[in-house]
C-alpha positions as CSV (number, residue, x, y, z in Angstrom):
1,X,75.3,13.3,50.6
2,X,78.8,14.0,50.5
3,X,79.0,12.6,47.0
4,X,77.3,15.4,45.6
5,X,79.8,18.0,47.2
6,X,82.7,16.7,44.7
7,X,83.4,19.4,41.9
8,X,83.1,17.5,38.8
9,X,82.4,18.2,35.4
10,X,80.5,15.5,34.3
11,X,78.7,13.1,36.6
12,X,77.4,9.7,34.8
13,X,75.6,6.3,36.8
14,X,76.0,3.1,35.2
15,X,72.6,1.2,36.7
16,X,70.9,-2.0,36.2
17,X,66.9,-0.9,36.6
18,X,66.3,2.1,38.5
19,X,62.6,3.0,37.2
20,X,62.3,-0.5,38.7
21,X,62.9,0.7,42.2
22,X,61.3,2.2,44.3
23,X,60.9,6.2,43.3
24,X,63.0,7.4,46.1
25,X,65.8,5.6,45.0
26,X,65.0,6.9,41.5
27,X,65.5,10.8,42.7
28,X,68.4,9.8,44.7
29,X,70.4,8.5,41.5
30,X,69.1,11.6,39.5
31,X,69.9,14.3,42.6
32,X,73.4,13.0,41.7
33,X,73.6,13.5,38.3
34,X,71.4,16.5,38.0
35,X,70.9,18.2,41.9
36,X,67.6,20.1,41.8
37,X,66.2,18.9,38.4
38,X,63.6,17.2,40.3
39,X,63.5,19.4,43.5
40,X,64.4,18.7,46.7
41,X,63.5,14.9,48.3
42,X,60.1,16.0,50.2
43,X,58.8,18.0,46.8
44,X,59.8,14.8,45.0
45,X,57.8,12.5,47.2
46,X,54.7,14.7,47.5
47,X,54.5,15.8,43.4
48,X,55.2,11.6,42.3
49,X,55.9,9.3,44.6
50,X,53.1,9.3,47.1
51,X,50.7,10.1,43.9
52,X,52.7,6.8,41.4
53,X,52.5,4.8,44.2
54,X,48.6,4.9,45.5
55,X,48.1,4.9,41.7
56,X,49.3,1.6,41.6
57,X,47.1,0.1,44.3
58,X,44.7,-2.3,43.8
59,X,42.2,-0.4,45.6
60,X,42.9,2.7,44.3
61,X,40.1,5.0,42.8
62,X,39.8,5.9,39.2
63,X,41.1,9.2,40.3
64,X,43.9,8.0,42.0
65,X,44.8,5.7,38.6
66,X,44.4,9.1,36.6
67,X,46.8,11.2,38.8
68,X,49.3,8.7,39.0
69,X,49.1,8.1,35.1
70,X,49.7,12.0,34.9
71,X,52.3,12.3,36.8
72,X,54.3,9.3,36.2
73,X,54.0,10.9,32.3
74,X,55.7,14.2,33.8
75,X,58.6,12.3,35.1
76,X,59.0,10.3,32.2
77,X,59.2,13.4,30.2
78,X,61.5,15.2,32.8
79,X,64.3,13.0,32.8
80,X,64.5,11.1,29.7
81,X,66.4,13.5,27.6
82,X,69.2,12.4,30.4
83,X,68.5,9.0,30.3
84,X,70.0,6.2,27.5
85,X,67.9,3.6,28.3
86,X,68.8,-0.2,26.7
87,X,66.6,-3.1,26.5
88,X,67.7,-6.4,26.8
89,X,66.9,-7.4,23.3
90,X,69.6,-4.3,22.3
91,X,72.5,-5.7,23.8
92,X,71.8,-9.3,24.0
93,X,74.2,-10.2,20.9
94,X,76.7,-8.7,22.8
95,X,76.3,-10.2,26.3
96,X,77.3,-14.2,27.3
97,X,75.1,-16.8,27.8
98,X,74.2,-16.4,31.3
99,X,75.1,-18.8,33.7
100,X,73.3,-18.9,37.3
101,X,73.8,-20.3,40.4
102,X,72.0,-20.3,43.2
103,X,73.4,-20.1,46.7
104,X,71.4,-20.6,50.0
105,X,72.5,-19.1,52.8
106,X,71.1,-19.5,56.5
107,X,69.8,-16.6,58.3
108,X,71.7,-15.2,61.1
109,X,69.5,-15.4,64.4
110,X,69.0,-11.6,64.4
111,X,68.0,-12.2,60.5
112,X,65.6,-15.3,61.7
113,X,63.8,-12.7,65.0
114,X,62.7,-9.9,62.3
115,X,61.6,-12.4,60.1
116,X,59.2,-13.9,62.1
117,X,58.6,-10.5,64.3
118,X,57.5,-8.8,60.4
119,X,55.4,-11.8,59.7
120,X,53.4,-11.4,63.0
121,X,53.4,-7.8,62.5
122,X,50.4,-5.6,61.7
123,X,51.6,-4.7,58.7
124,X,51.3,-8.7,57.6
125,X,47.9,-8.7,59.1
126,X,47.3,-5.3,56.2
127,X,48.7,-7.5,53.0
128,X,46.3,-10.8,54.1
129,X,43.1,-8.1,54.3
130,X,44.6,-6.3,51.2
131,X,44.8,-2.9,52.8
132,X,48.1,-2.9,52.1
133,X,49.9,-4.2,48.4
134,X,52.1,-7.5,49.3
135,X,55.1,-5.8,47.3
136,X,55.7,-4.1,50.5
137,X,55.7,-6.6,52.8
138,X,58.0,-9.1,50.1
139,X,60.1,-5.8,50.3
140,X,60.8,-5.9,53.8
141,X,61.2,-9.7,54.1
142,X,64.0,-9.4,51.3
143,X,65.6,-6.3,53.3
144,X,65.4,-8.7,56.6
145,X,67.4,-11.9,54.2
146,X,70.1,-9.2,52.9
147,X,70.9,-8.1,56.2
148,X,69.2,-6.5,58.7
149,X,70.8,-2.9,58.5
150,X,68.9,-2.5,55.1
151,X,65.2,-3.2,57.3
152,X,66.4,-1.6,60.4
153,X,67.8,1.3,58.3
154,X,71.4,1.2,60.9
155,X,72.4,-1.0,63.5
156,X,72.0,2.1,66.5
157,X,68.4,1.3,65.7
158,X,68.6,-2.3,65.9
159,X,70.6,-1.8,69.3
160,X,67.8,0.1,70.4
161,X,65.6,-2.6,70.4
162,X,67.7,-5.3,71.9
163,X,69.2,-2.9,74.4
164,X,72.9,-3.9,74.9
165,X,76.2,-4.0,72.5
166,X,77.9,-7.3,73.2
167,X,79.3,-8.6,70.1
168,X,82.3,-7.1,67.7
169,X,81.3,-4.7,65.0
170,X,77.9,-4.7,66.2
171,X,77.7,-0.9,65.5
172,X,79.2,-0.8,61.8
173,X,76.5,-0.6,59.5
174,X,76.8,-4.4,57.3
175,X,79.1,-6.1,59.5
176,X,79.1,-9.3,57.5
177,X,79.0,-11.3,61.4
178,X,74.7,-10.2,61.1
179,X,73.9,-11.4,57.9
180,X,73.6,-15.1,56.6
């Protein structure tokens, strides 16, 4: 990324939960502070992700749980000398009371197609057999509500399907005009 090609000093990321992501995301946030540390993307996934995550199945074998144990102790170890980590009950003197409000928001037609497309999908038919975990398909549903450049990964790809360009800003990845 072209982030990571700024000379600096120091680098530092302020996040909410990023061991609560997904594990790409995780590499992608430490690649920035500290590029190679945990080599390059494709070693990353192959070493931990692909081995955390069939851990974490429900059908995964005792084996699987094992490896995934072992390696998700490996990462822990690699990064936490870089990581301060606060919980909650640290800081909570500190924060204000928290005040929430909850907004709903229509979906766009494009927003309302992919929603229904996904739950007719194969992928659906995977989570109801439990092939699949259903974390990945309330992932994708929640990429389709925030706008549906996050699911589609850019709008060239959405285009793609639909075949034409006929509205303004159609090809700017999160125009606001596609999201509810």
């Amino acid at each position: 990324a072209l982030v990571k090609e700024y000379d600096t000093c120091h680098r530092i990321i302020l996040s909410g939960s990023p061991i609560q992501n997904n594990l790409q995301e995780l590499w992608s946030l430490f690649d920035f502070v500290f590029p190679g540390k945990l080599g390059d993307l494709q070693v990353f996934l192959e070493e931990f992700s692909v081995p955390i995550t069939q851990g974490g199945y429900s059908n995964a074998t005792k084996i699987q749980v094992q490896t995934a144990y072992k390696c998700a102790c490996v990462l822990r170890e690699t990064i936490g000398p870089y990581l301060l980590r606060r919980l909650k009950a640290d800081v909570k003197i500190n924060l204000p009371s928290k005040n929430e409000q909850v907004l709903f928001c229509k979906l766009t037609p494009l927003q309302e197609d992919f929603y229904i497309k996904f739950l007719r999908s194969e992928q659906v038919g995977k989570i109801l057999t439990r092939s699949t975990h259903s974390f990945v398909g309330l992932n994708f549903l929640k990429k389709i509500c925030n706008h549906p450049d996050i699911y589609t990964g850019d709008p060239s790809a959405r285009l793609a399907m639909q075949g034409t360009i006929s509205e303004v800003g159609e090809t700017e990845y999160g125009a606001v005009e596609r999201s509810g």
